[in-house]
N, C-alpha and C positions, 0 to 999 in steps of 0.2 A: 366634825365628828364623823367616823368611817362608822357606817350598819353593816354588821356581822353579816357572811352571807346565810347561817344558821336562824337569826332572828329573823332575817327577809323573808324567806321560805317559810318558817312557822307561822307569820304573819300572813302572807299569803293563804298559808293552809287553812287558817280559822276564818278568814274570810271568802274563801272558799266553801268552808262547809256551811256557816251562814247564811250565801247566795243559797246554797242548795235545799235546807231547811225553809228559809223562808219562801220557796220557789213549790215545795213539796207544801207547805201546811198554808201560805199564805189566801189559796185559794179555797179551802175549806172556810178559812175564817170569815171570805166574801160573803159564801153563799149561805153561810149562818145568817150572819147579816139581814142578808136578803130575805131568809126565813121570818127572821124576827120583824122585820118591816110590816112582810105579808097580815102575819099573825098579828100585829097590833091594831093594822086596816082592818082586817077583819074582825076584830073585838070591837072596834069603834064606831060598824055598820048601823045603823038604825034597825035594819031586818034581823040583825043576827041577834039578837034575845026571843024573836020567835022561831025563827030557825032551827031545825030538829039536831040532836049530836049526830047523826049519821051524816048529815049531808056539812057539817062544819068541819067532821075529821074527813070526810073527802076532797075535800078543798083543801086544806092542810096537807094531806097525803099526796094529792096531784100535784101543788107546790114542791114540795119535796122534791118529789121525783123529777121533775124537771130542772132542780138544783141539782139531782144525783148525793141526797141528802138519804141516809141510811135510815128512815123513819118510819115505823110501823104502828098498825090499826093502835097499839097498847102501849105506843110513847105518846099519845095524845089525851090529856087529861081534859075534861070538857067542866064547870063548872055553872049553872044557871043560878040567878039569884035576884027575885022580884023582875027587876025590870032591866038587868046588868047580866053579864055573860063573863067567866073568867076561860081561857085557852091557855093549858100550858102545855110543852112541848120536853121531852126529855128524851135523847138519843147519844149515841155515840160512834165518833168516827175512828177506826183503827188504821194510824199510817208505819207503815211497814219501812223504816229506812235501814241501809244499811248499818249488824252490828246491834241495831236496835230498834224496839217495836213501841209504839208511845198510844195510847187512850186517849184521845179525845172526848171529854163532856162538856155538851153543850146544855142550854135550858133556854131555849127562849120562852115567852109569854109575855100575855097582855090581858087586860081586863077591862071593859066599858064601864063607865061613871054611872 
């Protein structure tokens, strides 16, 4: 059986733009990832239920940033309770590809027992 040289090409092209989207978003989705890691170690510290919300959303914020993660002072929701600590994270990444522009939400968190 002969492949059309019309279907090679279209074939080619949709895996083409595949490489390129996943090449474009793949690496946001890492450094979420990494975020959410962060965030759940640090819900699970022994110190962090005494630990002040100022110095838990800077820790979270410095994270970030060295992710190059779009996360500000008021995407970080800090939650205390008795002896448990809940961290949620709510942000968004906008990728620009050609043609079209896509929202990224992400939410990590984590909460200590």
């Amino acid at each position: 059986m002969k492949i059309s040289p019309w279907r090679l090409a279209a074939g080619i092209a949709v895996l083409a733009v595949l490489g390129v989207l996943g090449a474009r978003m793949a690496p946001i989705y890492f450094h979420n990832l990494a975020l959410q890691q962060f965030v759940d170690e640090l819900a699970r510290r022994a110190d962090t239920p005494t630990t002040s919300d100022d110095v838990l959303r800077t820790r979270v914020l410095a994270k970030a940033a060295d992710l190059d993660l779009p996360v500000k002072t008021g995407n970080i929701r800090i939650q205390h309770r008795d002896t448990s600590v809940r961290i949620d994270v709510r942000y968004v990444v906008r990728v620009d590809l050609p043609l079209y522009t896509v929202d990224l939400h992400f939410y990590p968190g984590a909460g200590s027992r």
